[in-house]
C-alpha beads as a LAMMPS data file, in Angstrom:
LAMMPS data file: protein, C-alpha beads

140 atoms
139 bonds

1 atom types
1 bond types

-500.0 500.0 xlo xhi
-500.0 500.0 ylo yhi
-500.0 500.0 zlo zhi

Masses

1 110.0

Atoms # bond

1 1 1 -343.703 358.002 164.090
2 1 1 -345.447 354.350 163.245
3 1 1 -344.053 351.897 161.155
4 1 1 -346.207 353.035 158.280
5 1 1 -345.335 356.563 158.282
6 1 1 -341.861 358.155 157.052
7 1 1 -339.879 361.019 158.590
8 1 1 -342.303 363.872 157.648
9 1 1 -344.965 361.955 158.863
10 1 1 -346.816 360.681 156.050
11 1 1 -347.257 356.945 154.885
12 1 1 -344.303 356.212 152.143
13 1 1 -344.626 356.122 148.607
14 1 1 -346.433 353.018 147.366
15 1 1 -345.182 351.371 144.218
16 1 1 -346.880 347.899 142.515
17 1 1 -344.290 346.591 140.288
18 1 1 -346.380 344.672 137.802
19 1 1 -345.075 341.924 134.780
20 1 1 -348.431 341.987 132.489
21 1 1 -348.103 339.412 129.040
22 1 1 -346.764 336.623 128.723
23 1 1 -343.076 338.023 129.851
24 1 1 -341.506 335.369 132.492
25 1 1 -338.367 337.146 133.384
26 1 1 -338.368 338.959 136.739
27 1 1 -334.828 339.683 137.675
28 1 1 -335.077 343.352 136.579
29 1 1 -338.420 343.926 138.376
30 1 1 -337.065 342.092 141.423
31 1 1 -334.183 344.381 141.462
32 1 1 -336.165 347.618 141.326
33 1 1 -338.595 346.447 143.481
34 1 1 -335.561 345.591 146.540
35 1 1 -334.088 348.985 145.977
36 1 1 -337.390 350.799 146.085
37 1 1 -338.393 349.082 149.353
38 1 1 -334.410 349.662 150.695
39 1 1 -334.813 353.469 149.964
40 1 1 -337.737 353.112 152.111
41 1 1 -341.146 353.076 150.074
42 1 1 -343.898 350.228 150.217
43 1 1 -343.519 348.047 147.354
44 1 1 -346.055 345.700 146.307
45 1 1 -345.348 342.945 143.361
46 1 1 -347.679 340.845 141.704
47 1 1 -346.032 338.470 140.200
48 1 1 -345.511 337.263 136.600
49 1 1 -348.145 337.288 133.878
50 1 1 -350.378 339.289 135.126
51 1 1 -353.245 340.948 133.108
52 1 1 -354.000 344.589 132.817
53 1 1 -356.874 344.351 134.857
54 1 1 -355.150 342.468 137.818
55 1 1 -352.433 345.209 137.225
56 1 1 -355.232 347.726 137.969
57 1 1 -357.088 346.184 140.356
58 1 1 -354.430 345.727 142.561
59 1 1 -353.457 349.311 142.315
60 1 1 -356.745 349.995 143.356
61 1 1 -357.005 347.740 146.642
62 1 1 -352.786 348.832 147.612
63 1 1 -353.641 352.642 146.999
64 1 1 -350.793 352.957 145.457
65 1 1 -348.633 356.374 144.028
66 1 1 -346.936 354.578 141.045
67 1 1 -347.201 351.726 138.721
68 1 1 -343.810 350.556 137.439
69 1 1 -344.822 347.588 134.637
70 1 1 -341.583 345.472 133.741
71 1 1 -341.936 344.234 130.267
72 1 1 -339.341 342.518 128.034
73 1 1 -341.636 340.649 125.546
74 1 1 -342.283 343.422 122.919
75 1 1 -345.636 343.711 123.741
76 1 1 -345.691 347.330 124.986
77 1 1 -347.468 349.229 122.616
78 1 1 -350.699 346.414 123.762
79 1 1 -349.848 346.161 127.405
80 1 1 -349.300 349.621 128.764
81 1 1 -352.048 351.697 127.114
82 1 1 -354.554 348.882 128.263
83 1 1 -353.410 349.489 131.910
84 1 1 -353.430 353.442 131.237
85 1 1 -356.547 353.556 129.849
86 1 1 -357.802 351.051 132.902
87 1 1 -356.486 353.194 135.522
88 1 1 -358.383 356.274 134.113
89 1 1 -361.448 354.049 134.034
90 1 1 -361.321 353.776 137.685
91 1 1 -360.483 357.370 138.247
92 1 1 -357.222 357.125 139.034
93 1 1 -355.353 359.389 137.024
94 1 1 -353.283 360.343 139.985
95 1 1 -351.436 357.238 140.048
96 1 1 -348.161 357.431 138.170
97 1 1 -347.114 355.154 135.155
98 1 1 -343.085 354.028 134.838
99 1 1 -342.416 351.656 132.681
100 1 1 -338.842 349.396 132.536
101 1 1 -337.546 347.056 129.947
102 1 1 -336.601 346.852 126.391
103 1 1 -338.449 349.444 124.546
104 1 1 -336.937 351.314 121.260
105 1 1 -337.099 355.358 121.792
106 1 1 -339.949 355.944 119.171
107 1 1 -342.126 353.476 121.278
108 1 1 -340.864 354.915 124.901
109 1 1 -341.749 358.343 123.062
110 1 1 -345.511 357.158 121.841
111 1 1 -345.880 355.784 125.333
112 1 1 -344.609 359.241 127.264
113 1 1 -347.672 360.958 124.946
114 1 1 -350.017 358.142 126.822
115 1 1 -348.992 359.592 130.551
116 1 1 -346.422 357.636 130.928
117 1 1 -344.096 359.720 133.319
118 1 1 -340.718 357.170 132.602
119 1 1 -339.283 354.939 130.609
120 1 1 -336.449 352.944 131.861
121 1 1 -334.137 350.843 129.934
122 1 1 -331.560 347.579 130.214
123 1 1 -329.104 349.105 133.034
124 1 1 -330.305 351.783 134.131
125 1 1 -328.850 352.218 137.999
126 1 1 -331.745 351.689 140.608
127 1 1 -330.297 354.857 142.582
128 1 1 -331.957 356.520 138.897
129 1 1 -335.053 354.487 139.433
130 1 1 -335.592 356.004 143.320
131 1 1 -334.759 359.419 143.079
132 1 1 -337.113 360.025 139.881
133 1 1 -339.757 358.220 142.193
134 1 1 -339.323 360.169 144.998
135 1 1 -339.381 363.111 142.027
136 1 1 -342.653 362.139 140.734
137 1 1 -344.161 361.233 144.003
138 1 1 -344.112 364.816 145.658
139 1 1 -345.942 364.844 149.441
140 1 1 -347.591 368.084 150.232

Bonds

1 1 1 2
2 1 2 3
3 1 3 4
4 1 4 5
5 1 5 6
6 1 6 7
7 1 7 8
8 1 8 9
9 1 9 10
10 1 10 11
11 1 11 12
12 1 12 13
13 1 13 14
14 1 14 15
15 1 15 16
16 1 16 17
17 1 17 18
18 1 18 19
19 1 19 20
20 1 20 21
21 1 21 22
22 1 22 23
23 1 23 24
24 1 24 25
25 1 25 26
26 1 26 27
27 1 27 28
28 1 28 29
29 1 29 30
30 1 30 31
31 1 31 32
32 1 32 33
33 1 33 34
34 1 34 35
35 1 35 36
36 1 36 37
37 1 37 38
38 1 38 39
39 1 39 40
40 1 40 41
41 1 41 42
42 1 42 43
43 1 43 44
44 1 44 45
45 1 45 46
46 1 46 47
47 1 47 48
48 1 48 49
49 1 49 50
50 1 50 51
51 1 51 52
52 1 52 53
53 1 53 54
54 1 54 55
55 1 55 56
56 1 56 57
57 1 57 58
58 1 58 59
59 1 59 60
60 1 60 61
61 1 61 62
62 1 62 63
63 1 63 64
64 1 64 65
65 1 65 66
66 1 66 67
67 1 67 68
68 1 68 69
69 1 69 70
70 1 70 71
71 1 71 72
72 1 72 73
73 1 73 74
74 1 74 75
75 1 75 76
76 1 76 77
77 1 77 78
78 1 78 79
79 1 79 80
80 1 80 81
81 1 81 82
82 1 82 83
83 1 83 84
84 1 84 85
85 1 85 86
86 1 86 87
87 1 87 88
88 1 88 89
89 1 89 90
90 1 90 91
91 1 91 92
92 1 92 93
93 1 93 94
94 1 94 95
95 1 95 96
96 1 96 97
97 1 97 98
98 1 98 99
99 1 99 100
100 1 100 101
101 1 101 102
102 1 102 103
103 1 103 104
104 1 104 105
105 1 105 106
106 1 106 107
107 1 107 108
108 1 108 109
109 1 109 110
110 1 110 111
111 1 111 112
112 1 112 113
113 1 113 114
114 1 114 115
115 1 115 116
116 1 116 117
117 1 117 118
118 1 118 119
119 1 119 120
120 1 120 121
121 1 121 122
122 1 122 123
123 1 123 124
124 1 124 125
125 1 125 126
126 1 126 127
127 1 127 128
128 1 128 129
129 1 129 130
130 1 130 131
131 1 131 132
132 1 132 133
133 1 133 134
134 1 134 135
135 1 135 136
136 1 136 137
137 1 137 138
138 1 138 139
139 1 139 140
């Protein structure tokens, strides 16, 4: 077994935490991003204020499984469908959407309809976070 490979001797689950907008608070995704990569998955972050297509783009060179987009600024309804609609655009409708932060239910339910697999609000417990990743991640 290498380095890159877990226990059933596959690579791990890939996650790129993104912050798209104008957002500058990264505790949360900093949080998430430690217990994803202590449960033992490869987690890439890109840092604050990133745009959709930086989001994507750096998807696309990490090869990643999921895309969990922290986003506490309201803008949403904007952000996530412009990184959906991005990732279909480069065929990769494989890659799974999560999305954390304050978001009322009727928006976390107009963004489930987009492909968004999870919505995940203010204190939700991380061991939540890595077992519905591990869920939505499934290795043949």
């Amino acid at each position: 077994m290498t380095a890159t490979e877990d226990r059933e001797g596959t690579r791990p689950i890939r996650v790129l935490i993104g912050k798209p907008g104008l957002d500058g608070h990264d505790r949360g995704a900093k949080v998430v991003a430690r217990a994803l990569r202590d449960a033992g998955m490869e987690v890439i972050y890109t840092g604050l204020h990133q745009t959709p297509e930086e989001i994507v783009e750096a998807a696309l060179q990490e090869d990643v499984d999921v895309v969990g987009l922290s986003i506490l600024s309201g803008a949403h309804l904007t952000l996530v469908p412009a990184v959906v609609d991005l990732l279909r655009l480069q065929h990769m409708d494989d890659v799974k959407v999560v999305v954390g932060g304050i978001i009322p239910e009727e928006d976390a339910e107009a963004l489930r309809k987009l492909g968004v697999r999870a919505v995940f609000g203010p204190g939700t417990e991380t061991d939540e976070i890595v077992r519905f990743t591990r869920e939505c991640v499934k290795r043949a």
